[in-house]
LOKE-9601 format. One record per residue: z, y, x of N, C-alpha, C in turn. Coordinates in Angstrom, 3 decimals, padded with zeros to 6 digits. Each point is the difference from the previous one (the first is absolute). Layout:
> npz/npy/npx/capz/capy/capx/cpz/cpy/cpx
> Z/Y/X/Z/Y/X/Z/Y/X
...
END
This chain:
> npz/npy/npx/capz/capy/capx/cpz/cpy/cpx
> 000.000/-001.184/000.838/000.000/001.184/-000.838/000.000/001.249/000.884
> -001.007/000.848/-000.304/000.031/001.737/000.668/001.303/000.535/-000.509
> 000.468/000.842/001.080/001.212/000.572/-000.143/-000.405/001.159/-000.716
> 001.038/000.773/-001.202/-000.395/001.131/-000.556/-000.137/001.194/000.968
> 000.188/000.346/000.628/-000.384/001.169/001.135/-001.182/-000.082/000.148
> -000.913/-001.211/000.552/-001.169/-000.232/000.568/-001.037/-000.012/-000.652
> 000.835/-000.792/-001.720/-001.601/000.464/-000.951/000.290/001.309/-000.432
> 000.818/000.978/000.171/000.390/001.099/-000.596/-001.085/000.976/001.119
> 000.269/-000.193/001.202/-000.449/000.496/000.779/-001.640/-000.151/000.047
> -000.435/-001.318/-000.424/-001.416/-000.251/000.141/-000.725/000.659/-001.449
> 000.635/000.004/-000.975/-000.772/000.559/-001.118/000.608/001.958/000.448
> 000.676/000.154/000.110/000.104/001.486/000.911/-001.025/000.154/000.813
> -000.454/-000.902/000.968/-001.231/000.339/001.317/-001.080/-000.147/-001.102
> -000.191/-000.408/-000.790/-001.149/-000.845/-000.634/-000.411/001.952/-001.039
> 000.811/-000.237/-000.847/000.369/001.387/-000.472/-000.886/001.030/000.506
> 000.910/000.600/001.501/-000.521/000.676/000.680/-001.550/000.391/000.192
> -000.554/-001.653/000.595/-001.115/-000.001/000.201/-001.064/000.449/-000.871
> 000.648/-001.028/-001.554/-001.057/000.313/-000.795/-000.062/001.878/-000.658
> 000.567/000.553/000.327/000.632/001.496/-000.425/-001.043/000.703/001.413
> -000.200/-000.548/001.240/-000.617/000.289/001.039/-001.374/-000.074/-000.532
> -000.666/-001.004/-000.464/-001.033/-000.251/-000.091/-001.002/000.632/-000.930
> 001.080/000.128/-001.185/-000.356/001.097/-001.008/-000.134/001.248/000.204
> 000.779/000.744/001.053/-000.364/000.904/000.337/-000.921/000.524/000.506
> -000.483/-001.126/001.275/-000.839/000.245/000.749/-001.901/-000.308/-000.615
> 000.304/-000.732/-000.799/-001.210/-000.116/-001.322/000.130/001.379/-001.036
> 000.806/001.024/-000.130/000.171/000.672/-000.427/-001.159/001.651/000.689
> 000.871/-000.453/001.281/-000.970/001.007/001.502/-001.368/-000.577/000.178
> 000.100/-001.245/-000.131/-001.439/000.043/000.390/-001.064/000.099/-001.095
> 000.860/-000.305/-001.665/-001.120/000.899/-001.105/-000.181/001.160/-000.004
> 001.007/000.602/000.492/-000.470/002.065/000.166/-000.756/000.050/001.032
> -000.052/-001.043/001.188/-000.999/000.383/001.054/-001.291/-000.229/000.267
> -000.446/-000.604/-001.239/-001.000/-000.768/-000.471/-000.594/001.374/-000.779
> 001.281/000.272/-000.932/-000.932/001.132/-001.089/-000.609/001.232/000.896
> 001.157/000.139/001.406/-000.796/001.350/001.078/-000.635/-000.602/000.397
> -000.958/-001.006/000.385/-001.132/-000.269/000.171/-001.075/-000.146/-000.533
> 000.592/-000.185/-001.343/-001.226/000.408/-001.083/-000.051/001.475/-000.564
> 000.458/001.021/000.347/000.141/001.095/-000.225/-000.696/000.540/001.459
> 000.345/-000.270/000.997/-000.618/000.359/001.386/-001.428/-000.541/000.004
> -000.384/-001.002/-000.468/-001.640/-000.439/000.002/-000.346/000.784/-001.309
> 000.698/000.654/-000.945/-000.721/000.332/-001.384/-000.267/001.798/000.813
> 001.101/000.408/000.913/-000.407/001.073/000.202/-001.356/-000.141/001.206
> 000.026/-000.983/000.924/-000.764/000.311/000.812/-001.505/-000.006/-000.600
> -000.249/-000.576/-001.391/-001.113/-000.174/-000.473/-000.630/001.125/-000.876
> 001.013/000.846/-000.007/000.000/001.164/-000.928/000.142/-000.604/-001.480
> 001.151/-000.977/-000.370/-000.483/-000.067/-001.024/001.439/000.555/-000.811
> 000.875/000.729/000.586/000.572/000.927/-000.528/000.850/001.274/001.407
> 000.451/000.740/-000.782/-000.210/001.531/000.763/001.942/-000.390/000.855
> -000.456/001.006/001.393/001.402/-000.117/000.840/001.270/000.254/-000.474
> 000.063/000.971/-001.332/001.003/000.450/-000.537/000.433/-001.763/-000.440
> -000.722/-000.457/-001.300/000.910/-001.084/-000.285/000.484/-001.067/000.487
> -000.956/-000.593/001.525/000.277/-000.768/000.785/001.373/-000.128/000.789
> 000.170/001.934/000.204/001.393/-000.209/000.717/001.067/-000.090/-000.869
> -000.409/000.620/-001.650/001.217/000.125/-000.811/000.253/-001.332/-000.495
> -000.996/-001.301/000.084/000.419/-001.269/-000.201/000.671/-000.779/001.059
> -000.168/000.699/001.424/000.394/-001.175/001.192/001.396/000.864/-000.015
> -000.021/001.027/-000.004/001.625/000.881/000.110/000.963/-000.408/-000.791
> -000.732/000.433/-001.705/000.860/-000.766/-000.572/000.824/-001.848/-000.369
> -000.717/-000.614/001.460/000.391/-001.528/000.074/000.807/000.207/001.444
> -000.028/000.714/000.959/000.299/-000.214/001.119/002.054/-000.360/-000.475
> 000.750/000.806/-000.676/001.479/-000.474/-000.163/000.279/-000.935/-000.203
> -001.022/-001.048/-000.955/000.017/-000.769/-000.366/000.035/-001.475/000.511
> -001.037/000.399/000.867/-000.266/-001.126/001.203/001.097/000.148/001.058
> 000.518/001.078/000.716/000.824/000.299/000.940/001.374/-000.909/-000.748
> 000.396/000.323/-001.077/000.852/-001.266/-000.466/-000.072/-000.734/-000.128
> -001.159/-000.651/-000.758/000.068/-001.458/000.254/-000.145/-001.043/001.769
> -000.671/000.980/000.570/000.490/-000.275/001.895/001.136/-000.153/-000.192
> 000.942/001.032/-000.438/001.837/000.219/000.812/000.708/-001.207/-000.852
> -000.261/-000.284/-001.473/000.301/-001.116/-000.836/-000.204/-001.649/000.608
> -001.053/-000.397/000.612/-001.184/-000.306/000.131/000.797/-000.801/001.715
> 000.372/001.388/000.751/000.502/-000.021/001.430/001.691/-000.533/-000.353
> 000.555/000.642/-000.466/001.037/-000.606/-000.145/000.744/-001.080/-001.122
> -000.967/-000.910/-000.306/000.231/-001.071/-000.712/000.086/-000.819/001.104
> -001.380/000.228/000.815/-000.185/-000.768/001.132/001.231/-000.032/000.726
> 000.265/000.722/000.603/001.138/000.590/000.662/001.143/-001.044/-000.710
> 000.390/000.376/-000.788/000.559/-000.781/-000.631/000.367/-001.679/-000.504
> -001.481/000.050/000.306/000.105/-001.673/-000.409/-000.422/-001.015/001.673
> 000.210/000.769/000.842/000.244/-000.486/001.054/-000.857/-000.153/001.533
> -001.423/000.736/-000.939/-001.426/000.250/000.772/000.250/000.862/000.182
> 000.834/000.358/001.393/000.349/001.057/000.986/-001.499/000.499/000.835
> -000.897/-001.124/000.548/-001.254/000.703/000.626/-001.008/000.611/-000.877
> -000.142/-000.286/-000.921/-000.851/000.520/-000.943/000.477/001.201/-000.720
> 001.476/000.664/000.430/000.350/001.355/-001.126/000.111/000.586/001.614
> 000.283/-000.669/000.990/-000.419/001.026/001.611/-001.385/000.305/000.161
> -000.843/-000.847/-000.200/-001.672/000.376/-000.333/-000.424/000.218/-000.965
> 000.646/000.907/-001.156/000.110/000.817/-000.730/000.476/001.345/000.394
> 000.830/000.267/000.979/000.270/001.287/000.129/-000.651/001.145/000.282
> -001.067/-000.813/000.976/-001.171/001.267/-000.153/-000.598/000.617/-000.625
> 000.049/-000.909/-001.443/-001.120/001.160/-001.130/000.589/000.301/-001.086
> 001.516/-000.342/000.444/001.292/000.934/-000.496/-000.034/001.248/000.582
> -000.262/000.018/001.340/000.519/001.447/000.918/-001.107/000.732/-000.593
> -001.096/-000.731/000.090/-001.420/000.774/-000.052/-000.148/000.490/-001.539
> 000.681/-000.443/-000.758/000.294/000.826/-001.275/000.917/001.115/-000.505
> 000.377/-000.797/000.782/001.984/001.878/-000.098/-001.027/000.862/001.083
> -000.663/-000.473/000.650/-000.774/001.597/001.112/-000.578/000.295/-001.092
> -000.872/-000.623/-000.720/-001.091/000.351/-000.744/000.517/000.818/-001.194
> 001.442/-000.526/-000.461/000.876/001.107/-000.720/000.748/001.368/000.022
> 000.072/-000.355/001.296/000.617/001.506/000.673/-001.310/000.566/000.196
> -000.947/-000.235/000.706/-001.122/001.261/000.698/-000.572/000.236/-001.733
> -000.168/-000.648/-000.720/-000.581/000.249/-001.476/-001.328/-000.604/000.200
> -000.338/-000.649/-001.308/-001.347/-000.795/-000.490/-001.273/001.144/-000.002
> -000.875/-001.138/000.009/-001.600/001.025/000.117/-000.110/000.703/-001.326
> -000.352/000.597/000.325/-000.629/001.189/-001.102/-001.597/-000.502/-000.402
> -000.817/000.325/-001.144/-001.541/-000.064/-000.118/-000.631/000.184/001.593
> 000.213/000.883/000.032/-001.145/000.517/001.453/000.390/-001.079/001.031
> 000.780/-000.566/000.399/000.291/-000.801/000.750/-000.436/-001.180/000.300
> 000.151/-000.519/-001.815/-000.793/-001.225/-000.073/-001.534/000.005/000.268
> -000.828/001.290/-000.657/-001.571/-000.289/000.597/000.057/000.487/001.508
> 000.962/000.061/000.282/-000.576/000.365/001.825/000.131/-001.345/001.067
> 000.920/-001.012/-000.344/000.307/-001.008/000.335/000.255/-001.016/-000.846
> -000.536/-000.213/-001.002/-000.323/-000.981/-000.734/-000.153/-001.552/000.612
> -000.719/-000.068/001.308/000.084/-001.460/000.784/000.983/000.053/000.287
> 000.632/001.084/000.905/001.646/-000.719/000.078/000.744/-000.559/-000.834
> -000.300/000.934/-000.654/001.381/-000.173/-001.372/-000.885/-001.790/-000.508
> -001.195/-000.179/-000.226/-000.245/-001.378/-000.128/000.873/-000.860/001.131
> -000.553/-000.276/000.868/000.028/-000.958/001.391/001.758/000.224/-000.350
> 001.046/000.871/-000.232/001.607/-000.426/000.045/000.376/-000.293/-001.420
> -000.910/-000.168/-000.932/000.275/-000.505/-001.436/-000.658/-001.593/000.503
> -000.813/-000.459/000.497/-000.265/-000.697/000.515/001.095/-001.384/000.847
> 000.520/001.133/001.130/000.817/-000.787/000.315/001.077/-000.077/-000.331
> 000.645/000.598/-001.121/000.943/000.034/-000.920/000.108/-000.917/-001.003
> -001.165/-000.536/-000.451/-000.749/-001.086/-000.922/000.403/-001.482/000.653
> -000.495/000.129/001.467/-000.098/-000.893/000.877/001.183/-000.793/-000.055
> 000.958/000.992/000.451/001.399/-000.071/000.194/000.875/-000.689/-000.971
> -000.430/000.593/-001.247/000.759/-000.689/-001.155/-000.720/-000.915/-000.492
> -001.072/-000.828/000.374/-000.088/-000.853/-000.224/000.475/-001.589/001.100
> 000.100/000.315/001.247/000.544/-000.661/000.749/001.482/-000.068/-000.549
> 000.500/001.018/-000.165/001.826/-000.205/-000.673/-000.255/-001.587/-001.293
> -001.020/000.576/-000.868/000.387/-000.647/-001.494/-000.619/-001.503/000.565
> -001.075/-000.492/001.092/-000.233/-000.920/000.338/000.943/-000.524/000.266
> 001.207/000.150/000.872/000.427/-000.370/000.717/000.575/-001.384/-000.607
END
């Protein structure tokens, strides 16, 4: 017989995880929709104003479900995977403090802003593989 601590503890890690996973399927549907908003603008098939007022208005959104997302992990015992998470934690509190793009921003660098939605995509999908 499992001792009560251990299945207490394993549906706790289990918990965790699945609360991790959801999150991170959470980030990677908003990062999906800025990529379909970033190819709808690069095609002209709608104007810079609403492109940024749709990716702006998702960016809080996603930044939590990372920190949700990071510390479930954390939590449920996948210590390397919420340390290789911290980077696009940091790289989001910068991105919060210096302040988000404006319209003009996005048509001036539009590939960037692709190519790190990109590897942002990337990223959370290696997590939810895992």
């Amino acid at each position: 017989m499992i001792p009560a601590e251990t299945a207490w503890t394993t549906i706790a890690h289990f918990i965790a995880l699945c609360i991790a996973t959801s999150a991170f399927f959470a980030a990677l549907g908003i990062n999906v929709y800025v990529v379909v908003a970033l190819t709808d603008l690069q095609n002209d098939f709608m104007n810079p104003h609403d492109a940024a007022r749709r990716i702006n208005r998702l960016i809080w959104f996603e930044i939590l479900a990372h920190c949700v997302g990071t510390g479930a992990m954390a939590l449920s015992g996948s210590f390397v995977l919420a340390i290789a998470n911290v980077p696009l934690i940091v790289w989001h509190v910068k991105g919060c403090v210096k302040g988000w793009s404006d319209w003009r921003d996005w048509r001036r660098s539009r590939a960037g802003s692709r190519t790190r939605t990109d590897a942002r995509v990337s990223l959370y999908i290696l997590q939810v593989a895992r």
